[in-house]
N, C-alpha and C positions, 0 to 999 in steps of 0.2 A: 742311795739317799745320803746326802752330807748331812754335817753333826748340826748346822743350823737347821734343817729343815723338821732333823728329827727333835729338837728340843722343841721347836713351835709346834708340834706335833703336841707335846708332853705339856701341854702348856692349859691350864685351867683357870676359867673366870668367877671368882667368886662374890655373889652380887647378896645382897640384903643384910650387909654386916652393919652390927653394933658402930655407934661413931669412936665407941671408947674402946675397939679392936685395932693391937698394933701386929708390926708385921711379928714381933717375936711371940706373940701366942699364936698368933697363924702358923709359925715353923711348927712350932711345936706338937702342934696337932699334925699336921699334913708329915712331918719327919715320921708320923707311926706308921705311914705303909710305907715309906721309903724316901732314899736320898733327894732332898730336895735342895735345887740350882737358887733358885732365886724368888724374892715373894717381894709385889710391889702393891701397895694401899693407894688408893688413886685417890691424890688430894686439893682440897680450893689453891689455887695459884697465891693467893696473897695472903689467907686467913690458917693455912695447913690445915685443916679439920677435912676428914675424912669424908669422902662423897660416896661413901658407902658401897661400895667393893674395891675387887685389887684380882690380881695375875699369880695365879702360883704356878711357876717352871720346874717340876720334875728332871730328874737324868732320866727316869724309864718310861715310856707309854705304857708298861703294864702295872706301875704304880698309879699314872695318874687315871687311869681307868678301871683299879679297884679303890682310890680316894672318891671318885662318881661314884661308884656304885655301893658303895659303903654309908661314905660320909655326906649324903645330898639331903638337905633337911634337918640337919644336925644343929641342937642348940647351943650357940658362944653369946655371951652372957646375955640370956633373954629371947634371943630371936636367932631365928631358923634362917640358918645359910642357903642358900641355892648355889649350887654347881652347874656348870657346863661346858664344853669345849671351849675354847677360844678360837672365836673365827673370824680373824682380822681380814678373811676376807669381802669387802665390802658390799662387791657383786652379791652375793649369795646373802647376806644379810636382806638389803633392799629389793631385791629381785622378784621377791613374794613367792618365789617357788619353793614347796613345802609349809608356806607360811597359813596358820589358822586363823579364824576368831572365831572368840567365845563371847554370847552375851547372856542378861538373864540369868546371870549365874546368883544362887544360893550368899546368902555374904558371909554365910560360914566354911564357905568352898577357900579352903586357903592352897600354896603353890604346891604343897605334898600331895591333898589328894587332888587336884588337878591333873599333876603328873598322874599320879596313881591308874587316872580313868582315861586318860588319853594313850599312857604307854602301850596297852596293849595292840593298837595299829599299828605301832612303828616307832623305829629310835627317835628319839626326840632331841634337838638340837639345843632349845631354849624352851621352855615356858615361865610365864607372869600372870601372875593376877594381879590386875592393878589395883593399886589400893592410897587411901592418905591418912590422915591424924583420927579421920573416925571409921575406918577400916578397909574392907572390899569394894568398889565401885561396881561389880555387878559385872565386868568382861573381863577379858584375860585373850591370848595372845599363848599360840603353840607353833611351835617350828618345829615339823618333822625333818630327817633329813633325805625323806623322799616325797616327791611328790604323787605316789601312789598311794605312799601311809598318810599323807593330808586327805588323799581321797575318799580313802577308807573310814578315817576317824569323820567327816561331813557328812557322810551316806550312814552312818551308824549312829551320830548322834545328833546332829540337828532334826529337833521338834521331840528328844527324849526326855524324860523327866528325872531330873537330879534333885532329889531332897524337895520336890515338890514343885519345880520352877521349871518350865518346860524352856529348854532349851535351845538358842540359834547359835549353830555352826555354820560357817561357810569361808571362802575363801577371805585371806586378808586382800587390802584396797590399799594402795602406797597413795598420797594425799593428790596423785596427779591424778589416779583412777577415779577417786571420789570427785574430783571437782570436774571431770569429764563426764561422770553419771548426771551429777546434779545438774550440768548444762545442757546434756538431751533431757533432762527432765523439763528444764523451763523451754526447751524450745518446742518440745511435745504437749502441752500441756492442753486438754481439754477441759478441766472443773475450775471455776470459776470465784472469788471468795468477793461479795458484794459488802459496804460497811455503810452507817453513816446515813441509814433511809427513814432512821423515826421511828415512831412506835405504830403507827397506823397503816404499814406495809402486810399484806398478805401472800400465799405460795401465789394467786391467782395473776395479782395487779403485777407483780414480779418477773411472773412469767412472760404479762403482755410487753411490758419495757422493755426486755432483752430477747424475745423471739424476732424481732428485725434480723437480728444479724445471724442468723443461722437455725437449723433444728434444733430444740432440746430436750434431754432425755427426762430431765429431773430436775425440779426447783424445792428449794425448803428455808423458808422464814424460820431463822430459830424465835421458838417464845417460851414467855417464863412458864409461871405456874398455872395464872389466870389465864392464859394462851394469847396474851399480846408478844407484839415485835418485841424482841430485844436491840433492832439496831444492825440488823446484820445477817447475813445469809449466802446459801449458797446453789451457784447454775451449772448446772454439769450439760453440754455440747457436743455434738456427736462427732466434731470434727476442733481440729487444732486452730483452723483461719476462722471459723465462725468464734471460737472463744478469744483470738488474740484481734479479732475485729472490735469486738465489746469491750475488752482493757481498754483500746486505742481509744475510741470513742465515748468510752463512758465515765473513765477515769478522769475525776476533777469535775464533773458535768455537775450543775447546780439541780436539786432536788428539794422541793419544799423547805427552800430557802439555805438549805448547806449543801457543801462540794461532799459528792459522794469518793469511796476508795475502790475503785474495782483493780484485783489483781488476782493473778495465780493462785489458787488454793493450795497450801500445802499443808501436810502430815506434820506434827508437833517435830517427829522426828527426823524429816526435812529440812526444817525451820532450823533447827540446832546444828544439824549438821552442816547449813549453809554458815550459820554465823562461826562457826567453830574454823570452819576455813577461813570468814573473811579474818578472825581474830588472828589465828597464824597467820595469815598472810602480810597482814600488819606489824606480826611482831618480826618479822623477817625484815621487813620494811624500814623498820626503829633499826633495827641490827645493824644494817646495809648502811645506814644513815649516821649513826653512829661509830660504828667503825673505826678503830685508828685514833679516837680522842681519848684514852683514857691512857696515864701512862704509869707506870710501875717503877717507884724509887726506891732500889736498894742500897747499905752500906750506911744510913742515915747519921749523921753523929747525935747520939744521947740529949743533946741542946737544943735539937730541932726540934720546933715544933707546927702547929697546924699553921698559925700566923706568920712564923717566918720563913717556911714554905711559900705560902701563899705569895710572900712578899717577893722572894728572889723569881719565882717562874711566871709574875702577872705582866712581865714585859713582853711575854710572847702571846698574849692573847687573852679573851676571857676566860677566866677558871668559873667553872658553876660547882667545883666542889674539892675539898681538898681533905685526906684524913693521913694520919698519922699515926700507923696501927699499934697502942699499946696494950702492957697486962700492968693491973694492978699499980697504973700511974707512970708506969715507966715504958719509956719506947722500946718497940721489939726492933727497930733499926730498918723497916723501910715503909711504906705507906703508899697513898693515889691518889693524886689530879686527875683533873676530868676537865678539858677544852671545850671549845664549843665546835672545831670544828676543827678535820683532820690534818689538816696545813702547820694549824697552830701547835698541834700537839706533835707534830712530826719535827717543827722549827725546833721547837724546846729541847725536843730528845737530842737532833744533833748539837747545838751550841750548849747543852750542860751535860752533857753524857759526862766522866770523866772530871769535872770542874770538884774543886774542894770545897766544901760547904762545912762552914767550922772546921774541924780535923782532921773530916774524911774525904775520898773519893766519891762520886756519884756515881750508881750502877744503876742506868734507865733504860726504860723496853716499853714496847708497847704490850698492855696487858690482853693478855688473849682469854678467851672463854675457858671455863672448863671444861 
């Protein structure tokens, strides 16, 4: 093994840190089981505030695997560190093999006893319980580093009850799988979600409108209390052409004077998870679209400011935004335009790269993601 391979070996990710944790309280703590190479706090590109973890590189793999096994959960000011390997490798991350879900989960189920209930199947790579500003979201995310201890932990605890909330375990889904399920769902589909019929609709009169196109198993007019229509209901078909005959033909169909909605019935949970794709898919789209406009000025001279930036770089195109990153009134020395489009912002970066602006050089790049 060369000394690279074994340092990335020694090498640990340390995720859910404090914003106001630097690398030299990090030495400090991880120097207690042993000589440590290097600690890097992974930060915003233009703002430096901590994105909330960082890499700590060990000399030894039996230091940084009694820092895991020691220090994992550990509070630095306020909030509990997670530990885990570093595994840059990409494959294995995305790959799903090994990979959990958890849902249903308890919102007092925090990433310790998470771990806690899952490690007994097998070494564990990663776990999360996702969470934001008002706590658990209810799933969480386990990477064993085998795919027989994923096994293991699915068959053992999904439908088990943790602190009261019965439990779904089952394999993770990478966003290609999901949107692969959801599309044999809609091409499958036999239940039927009718809208739009008035109050004076019954299971009966329902049933006879939509029995042309095929058998069906089951009709239900939903009604309120007094047992009238509410408007809406649903036809379940015993076959997939008989249901997607009745979409075709009865969607938009005029009905005691309004256009009815006939479409696919789906599960709440369906529903979300369809829009949750189109939403990413969208914002991937914005990304793609954007791309390349926004640029990163370093080296600023002290006198610049938002306006006569704006002023020097509007000859290369339109600026929809310009900032000038200071504290406390004073520039911190570099700032970001934003083009409208990537030509422009590409123009600008070569012909002022380099140019003096007041007293200084210009140092320009295109600004990239964290």
């Amino acid at each position: 093994m060369n000394v690279e391979a074994k340092y990335r070996q020694a090498s640990l990710y340390v995720g859910d840190l404090h914003a106001e944790v630097t690398e030299d309280l990090l030495f400090k703590k991880f120097s207690a089981v042993g000589p440590v190479l290097s600690i890097r706090i992974c930060r915003d590109l233009v703002t430096q505030r901590s994105l909330g973890y960082a890499y700590v590189n060990f000399l030894h793999l039996a230091d940084a695997q009694k820092a895991l096994d020691t220090m994992n959960f550990d509070m630095i000011k306020g909030k509990s560190i997670r530990l885990m390997w570093s595994q840059r490798d990409a494959y294995l991350r995305k790959s799903g093999i090994g990979n959990v879900f958890i849902k249903n989960l308890h919102k007092s189920i925090d990433n310790k006893t998470l771990y806690e209930h899952f490690s007994a199947f097998g070494k564990i790579l990663s776990s999360k319980v996702m969470s934001d500003d008002a706590g658990s979201r209810g799933y969480a995310f386990v990477h064993f580093q085998s795919q027989t201890a994923a096994d293991r932990a699915i068959e053992a605890m999904n439908g088990a009850l943790l602190k009261g909330c019965r439990l779904f375990v089952g394999p993770f889904k990478n966003r290609k799988d999901r949107q692969a399920e959801l599309q044999n769902k809609a091409n499958e589909f036999t239940n039927v979600y009718i809208k739009n019929f008035g109050d004076d609709m019954d299971d009966e009169r329902l049933k006879e409108i939509f029995s042309h196109f095929g058998k069906i198993l089951s009709v239900k007019v939903m009604t309120d209390s007094r047992g009238r229509s509410k408007g809406f209901g649903f036809v379940s078909f015993d076959s997939h052409e008989a249901a997607q005959r009745a979409v075709e033909i009865m969607n938009g169909k005029d009905l005691s004077g309004q256009p009815l909605f006939v479409g696919r019935a789906q599960k709440k949970a369906e529903r979300q998870a369809e829009l949750k794709l189109m939403f990413e898919q969208m914002k991937q789209e914005r990304y793609r679209r954007f791309r390349g406009v926004k640029l990163y000025i370093k080296n600023l001279d002290d006198s610049i400011d938002d306006e006569r930036l704006r002023r020097e770089f509007s000859s290369f195109g339109s600026i929809s935004r310009v900032k000038v990153m200071k504290e406390e009134g004073r520039s911190k020395g570099f700032g970001l335009i934003c083009f409208s489009s990537p030509e422009e912002a590409t123009k600008a970066m070569v012909e002022m790269n380099g140019r003096i602006l007041g007293s200084k050089s210009l140092n320009i790049a295109l600004a990239q993601r964290p």
